[in-house]
C-alpha positions, 0 to 999 in steps of 0.5 A: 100255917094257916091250916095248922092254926085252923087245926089249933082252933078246933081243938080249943073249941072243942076240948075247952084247951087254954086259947093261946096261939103264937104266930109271926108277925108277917101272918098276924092279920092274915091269921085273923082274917082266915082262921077268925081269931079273936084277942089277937095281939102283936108282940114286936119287941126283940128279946134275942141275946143278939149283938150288933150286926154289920150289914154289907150291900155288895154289888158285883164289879163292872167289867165290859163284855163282848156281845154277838160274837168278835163282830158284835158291840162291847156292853158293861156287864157286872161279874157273876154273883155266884163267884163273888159269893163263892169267894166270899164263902171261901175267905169267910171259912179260911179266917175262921168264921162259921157261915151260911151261903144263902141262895135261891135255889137248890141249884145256885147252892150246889154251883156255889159249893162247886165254885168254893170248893175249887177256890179252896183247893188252890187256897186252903185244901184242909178246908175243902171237906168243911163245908157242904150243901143244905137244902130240901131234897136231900133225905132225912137222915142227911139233913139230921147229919148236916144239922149236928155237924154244924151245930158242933162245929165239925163244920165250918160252912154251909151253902143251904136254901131257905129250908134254913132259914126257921126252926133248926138250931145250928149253934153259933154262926158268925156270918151270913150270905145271902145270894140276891134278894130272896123275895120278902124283907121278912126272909131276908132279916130271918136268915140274917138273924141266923148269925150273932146269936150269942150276943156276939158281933156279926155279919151279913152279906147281900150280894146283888144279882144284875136284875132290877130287884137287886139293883134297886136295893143297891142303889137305894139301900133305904127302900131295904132298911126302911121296907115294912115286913110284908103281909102274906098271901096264900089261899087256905083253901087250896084243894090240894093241901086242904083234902091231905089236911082235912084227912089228918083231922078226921084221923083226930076226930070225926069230921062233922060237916055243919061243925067243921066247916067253920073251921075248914071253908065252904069247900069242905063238902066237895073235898070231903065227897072227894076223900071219901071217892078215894077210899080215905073216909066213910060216913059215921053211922051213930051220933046226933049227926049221922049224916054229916060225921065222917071217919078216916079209914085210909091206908096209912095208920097214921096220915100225918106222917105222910103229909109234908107242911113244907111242900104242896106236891106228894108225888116224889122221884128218887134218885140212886146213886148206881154205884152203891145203890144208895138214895141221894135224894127225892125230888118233887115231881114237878122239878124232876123231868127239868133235872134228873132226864136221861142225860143230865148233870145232877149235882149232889153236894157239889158232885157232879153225877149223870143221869143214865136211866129215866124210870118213869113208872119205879119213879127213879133215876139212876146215876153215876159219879161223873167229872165234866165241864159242861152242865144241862138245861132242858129245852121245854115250852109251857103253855097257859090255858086259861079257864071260864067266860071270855068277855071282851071286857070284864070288872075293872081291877081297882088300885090307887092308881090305874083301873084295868081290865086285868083277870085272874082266872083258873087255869091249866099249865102244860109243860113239854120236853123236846130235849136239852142242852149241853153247856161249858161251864166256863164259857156258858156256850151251847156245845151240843143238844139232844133230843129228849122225850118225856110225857107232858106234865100238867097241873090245875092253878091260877094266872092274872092275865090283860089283854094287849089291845089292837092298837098297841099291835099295829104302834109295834107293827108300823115300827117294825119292831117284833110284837111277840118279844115285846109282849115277852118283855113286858111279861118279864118286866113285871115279873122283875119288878113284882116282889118290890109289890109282894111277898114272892119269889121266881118260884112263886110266879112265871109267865109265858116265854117266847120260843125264836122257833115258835109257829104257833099263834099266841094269845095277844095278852101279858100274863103271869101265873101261879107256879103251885099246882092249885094254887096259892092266891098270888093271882088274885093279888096280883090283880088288884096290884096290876095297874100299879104294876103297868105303871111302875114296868114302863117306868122301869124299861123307859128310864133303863139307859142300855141300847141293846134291842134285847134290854138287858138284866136291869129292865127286860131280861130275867134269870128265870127265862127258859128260852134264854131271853132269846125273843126280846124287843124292848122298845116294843115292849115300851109300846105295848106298855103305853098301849095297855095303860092308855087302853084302860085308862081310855076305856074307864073314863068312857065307861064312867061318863056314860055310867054318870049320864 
């Protein structure tokens, strides 16, 4: 969006256009800041024809569940939110109600239509073709169809991401559910807004996971209803998204390196050289600024139609469905060896399909209509590289509340595949694995990262408690706690999981990074939230009441873990906490005596 509004700006200033941009209001002042404009003002009043609203906080039911086998202790666990939604779904659809199931991920809508499906079956059969799945992936002439059909009414339901949440008229909705916090109070008012419409009653659903996040919002539901729409965060000048913009633009008009950098960033001589590296531009030869106006000549008549303002990542694999040859689907390069590897179960429209050949080099998996109980997750580990100088101590990170040591730097994000499980549905047990090869996949972006001290090593050390599951779980802690902060996802930022059969040595730091190849600025901000965020994650793990050594949902587990939150020690995790925060804090009022004297 931000490159869009500078689009708009050189266009006004250059054709003397009437200069007036409309913008959201969670990107009003990031507007100003990044693309300098002028006069800008809120508008805040709603004049929507929308009727009252019943907003219901759901949390799952309690039920108590046995853990380590038949030896093992009874815990209190909450039932699955994907099944409270399914057969919310499912009454909503039987009483006539149109509705949308949000849900975080693409996976979640596929495993919801599936859940709700199977209750119809038994419930209401008439039913069971009236509703599908809505997302991104799926390819255009699919989404077209979906839109109509629900915007007529052929269809009663939709389980769909937030690639529903804007821009798109589906009709009349009568009601909304929203499958845990989806990252921002902003997205989750936008995807209630879908419904009621037409001055007309209506309803939304937020149904919690187990995590912190949710239980927060459940406990306290002022926090939600109270919470300011969040700023953005997002680096415009990413080279990834800036090198396909500045392209388009140049296909508008010269780019003119003095003129346009106004426009563009200090970056833009860099990408610019790098466009015309790769074919996509030459140097103008004629006008006053010869040297500095470029041309598009790349291949595509017309650049825009290859540049996606939804996505960062160009690189796609389809997906063909072998029996019919048909295109399911195109998946982003970076999601594509976690799901569709020789071997695995992808859903398509709640389907259940098996992946039965891998072609790297057409890009291309092909698949077959399968009926199985079991579904698949990749065995992978992800490495963090960390770029630039490696000082013991670097500039403090100011906040209101604690001074860190924290850093955000460039780095480099290496994953690699050594198979995949095979897992029961119903009981969610591991029933075999198999090993996978796939070339390493790696990309350029950004982490925020401290160090943990020695001193809080050898406070874990001397309890015999395992280092390496407390500085995990104290990773996945302000991770959990993160988007009460900002503006963000578990698509957004991830960290480093501990493997129960890793040998190799581990930097001795908590570090999260930035999942989006290049990056969008979350490390930075990150940084300057880190003592804040130390703070607010040992508050979490110490007031948290479970006995379990491996925490639970509510403090040190995440959904997102890829290794299962298998290597966990929360009261390591409370040590490391303490150690950091001490640290610093030690080390600043040092470092400010001495500054003083």
């Amino acid at each position: 969006m931000a490159i869009l509004i500078y689009y708009l700006r050189r266009l006004i200033y250059m054709d003397s256009f009437g200069n007036c941009i409309h913008l959201s209001s969670s990107i009003l002042f990031l507007s100003q800041e990044l693309a300098k404009l002028d006069n800008v003002g809120l508008i805040q009043n709603d004049g929507s024809p929308c009727g009252s609203k019943y907003f219901l906080l759901w949390n799952p039911p309690l039920h108590m569940k046995k853990e380590g086998g038949s030896q093992g202790s009874s815990v209190t666990r909450r039932s699955s939110p994907i099944v409270e939604v399914s057969y919310l779904f499912s009454e909503m659809v039987q009483h006539g109600l149109r509705c949308i199931a949000f849900c975080k991920t693409r996976k979640l809508c596929e495993l919801v239509l599936s859940y709700t499906r199977e209750i119809l079956e038994v419930t209401g059969k008439e039913l069971v073709d009236s509703i599908c799945v809505y997302r991104a992936g799926y390819i255009a002439e699919d989404r077209r169809k979906i839109e109509a059909d629900l915007f007529e009414g052929k269809l009663c339901g939709v389980a769909a991401t937030n690639a529903l949440e804007l821009g798109i008229d589906v009709g009349h909705i009568d009601a909304t559910l929203h499958l845990g916090f989806p990252g921002s109070v902003a997205s989750l008012w936008q995807q209630a807004g879908r419904s009621g419409r037409r001055a007309k009653q209506s309803l939304a659903i937020y149904v919690a996971f187990e995590g912190p996040l949710d239980q927060y919002f459940m406990k306290s539901p002022d926090k939600l209803f109270g919470k300011p729409i969040e700023h953005c965060q997002v680096d415009s000048h990413n080279p990834k998204v800036l090198g396909q913009h500045i392209a388009c633009a140049a296909y508008e008009h010269p780019i003119c390196l003095q003129y346009d950098e106004n426009h563009f960033g200090s970056t833009l001589d860099s990408i610019v050289t790098t466009l015309k590296d790769k074919g996509f531009l030459v140097n103008n030869p004629s006008g006053p600024f010869s040297s500095t106006m470029w041309n598009y000549i790349g291949p595509e008549k017309n650049p825009s139609q290859t540049v996606s303002i939804r996505a960062i990542e160009h690189d796609k694999y389809k997906v063909i469905d072998k029996l019919n040859n048909r295109l399911l689907e195109e998946i982003e390069e970076s999601k594509a060896f976690f799901q569709v590897y020789e071997g695995a179960i992808y859903m398509h429209q709640g389907v259940n399909y098996l992946v039965e050949e891998f072609d790297l080099s057409s890009r291309t998996a092909f698949c077959r209509k399968v009926d199985v109980k079991y579904y698949t997750k990749t065995r992978d580990y992800t490495d963090i590289n960390v770029l630039g100088g490696d000082f013991a101590y670097l500039p403090a990170c100011k906040t209101n509340h604690l001074k860190t040591t924290a850093q955000a730097n460039s780095c480099k994000v290496s994953t690699k595949w050594f198979g995949f499980h095979r897992i029961c549905k119903s009981s969610s047990k591991i029933l075999d694995t198999v090993e996978l090869r796939l070339p390493p996949y790696s990309y350029d972006s950004e982490a925020v990262w401290i160090r943990i001290p020695r001193s809080a090593k050898l406070a874990v050390e001397e309890r015999k408690l395992e280092f390496r599951g407390g500085s995990h779980a104290a990773s996945h802690t302000l991770l959990n706690i993160l988007p009460l902060h900002m503006m963000c996802g578990a698509s957004d930022l991830g960290t480093e999981c501990v493997n129960p059969h890793e040998t190799r040595g581990m930097p001795e730091r908590i570090l999260l990074y930035d999942k989006h190849p290049g990056g969008i600025g979350l490390a930075t901000q990150v940084k300057k939230l880190f003592g804040e965020l130390l703070l607010a994650a040992l508050e979490l793990v110490s007031a948290c009441s479970c006995a379990s050594a491996s925490g639970c949902p509510n403090c040190i587990q995440s959904l997102t873990c890829s290794e299962y939150n298998e290597v966990l020690d929360k009261e390591a995790a409370i040590l490391i906490l303490k150690g950091v925060i001490e640290h610093d804090r030690s080390y600043f009022e040092v470092k400010e005596a001495s500054d003083r004297s």
